[in-house]
C-alpha positions as CSV (number, residue, x, y, z in Angstrom):
1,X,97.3,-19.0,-68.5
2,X,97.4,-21.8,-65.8
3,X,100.5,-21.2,-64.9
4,X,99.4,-17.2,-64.1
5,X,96.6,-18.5,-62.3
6,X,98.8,-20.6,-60.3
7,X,101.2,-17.9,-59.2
8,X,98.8,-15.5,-58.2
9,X,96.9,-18.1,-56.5
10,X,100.2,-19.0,-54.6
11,X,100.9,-15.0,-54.1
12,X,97.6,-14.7,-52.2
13,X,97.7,-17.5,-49.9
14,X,101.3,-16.5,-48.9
15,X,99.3,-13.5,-48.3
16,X,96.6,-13.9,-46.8
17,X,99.0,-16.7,-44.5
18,X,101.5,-13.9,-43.4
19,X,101.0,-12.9,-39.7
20,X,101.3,-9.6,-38.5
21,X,104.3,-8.8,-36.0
22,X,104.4,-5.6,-36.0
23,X,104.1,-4.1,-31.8
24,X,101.1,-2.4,-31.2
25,X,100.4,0.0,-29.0
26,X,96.9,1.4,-27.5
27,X,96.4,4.7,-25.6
28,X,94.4,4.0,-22.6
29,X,94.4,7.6,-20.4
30,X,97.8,8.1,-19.3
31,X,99.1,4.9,-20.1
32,X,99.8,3.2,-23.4
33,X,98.9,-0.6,-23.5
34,X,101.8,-2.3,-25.4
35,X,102.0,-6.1,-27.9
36,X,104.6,-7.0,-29.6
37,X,104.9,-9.9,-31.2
38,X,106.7,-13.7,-32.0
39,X,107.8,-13.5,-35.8
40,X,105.0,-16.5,-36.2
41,X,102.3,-14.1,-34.9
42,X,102.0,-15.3,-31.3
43,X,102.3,-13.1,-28.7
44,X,105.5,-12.1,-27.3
45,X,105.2,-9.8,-24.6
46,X,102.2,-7.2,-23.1
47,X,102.2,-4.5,-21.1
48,X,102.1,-0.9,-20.3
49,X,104.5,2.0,-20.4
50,X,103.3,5.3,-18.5
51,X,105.1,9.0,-19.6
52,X,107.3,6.1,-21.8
53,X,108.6,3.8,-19.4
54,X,107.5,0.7,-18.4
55,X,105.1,0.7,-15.9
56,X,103.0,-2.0,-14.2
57,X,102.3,-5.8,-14.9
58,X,103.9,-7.4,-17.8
59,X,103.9,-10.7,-19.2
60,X,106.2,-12.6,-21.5
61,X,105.1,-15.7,-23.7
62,X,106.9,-18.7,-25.7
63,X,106.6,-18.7,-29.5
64,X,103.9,-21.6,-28.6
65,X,101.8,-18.7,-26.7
66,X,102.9,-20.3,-23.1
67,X,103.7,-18.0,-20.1
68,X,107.3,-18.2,-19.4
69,X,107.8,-14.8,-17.4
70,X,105.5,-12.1,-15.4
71,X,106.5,-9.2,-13.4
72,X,106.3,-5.7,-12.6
73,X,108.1,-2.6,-13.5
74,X,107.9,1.1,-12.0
75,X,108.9,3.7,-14.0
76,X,110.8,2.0,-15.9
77,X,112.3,-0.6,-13.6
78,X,111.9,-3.9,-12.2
79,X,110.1,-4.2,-8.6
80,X,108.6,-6.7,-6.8
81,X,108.3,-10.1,-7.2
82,X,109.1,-11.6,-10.9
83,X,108.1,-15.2,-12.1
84,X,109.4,-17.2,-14.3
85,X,108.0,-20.4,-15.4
86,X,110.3,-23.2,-17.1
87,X,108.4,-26.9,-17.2
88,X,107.7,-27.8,-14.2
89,X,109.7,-25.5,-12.7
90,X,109.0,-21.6,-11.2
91,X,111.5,-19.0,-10.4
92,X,110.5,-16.4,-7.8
93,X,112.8,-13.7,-8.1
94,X,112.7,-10.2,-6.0
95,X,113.6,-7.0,-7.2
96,X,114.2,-3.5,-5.8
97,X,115.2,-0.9,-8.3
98,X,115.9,-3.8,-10.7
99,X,118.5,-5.3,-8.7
100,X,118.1,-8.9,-7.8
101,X,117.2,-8.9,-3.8
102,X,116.1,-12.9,-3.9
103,X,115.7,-16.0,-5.8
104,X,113.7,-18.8,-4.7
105,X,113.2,-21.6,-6.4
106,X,109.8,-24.3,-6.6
107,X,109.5,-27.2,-8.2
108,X,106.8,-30.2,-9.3
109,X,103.9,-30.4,-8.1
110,X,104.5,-27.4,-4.7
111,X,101.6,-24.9,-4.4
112,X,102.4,-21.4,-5.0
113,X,100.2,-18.4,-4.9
114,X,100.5,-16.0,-7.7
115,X,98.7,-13.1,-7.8
């Protein structure tokens, strides 16, 4: 009998510990708000997709939940100016039609504006 007890004690915290990483996805008007997820539950990546491409601001996280990557698409491509963030380190890079048009690179401690 304790030994029952024990498994299905073990069987519900494993349970009840599992994290959810399924995407999800939330229609908002035209637009359908996007998560997916790390396989340890954190946050991967969010956004939107609009007539099912991605559209607008998304943003891209570590398996710690840290930003490591924002940007925007349009219809379905890359545009504008793209971060990505690695230590101390940020990555400005341009697109046009998600082609690379720039790269700039700041490091330590330099201000930077983003928006």
């Amino acid at each position: 009998m304790k030994t029952i007890t024990f498994f299905i004690a073990l069987f519900m915290t494993v349970a009840i510990s599992a994290q959810d990483t399924e995407p999800t996805f939330t229609k908002e008007g035209d637009k359908v708000i996007a998560t997916y997820y790390h396989e340890n539950g954190q946050i991967a990546q969010t956004g939107e997709f609009l007539k099912g491409k991605l559209n607008g601001e998304w943003n891209m996280f570590d398996q710690a939940g840290k930003k490591i990557a924002t940007g925007e698409y349009a219809k379905g491509k890359k545009t504008g100016k793209w971060f990505f963030f690695k230590g101390e380190t940020i990555q400005e890079v341009d697109f046009e039609n998600s082609q690379i048009v720039s790269v700039e690179q700041h490091e330590g401690k330099e201000a930077l504006v983003i928006n």
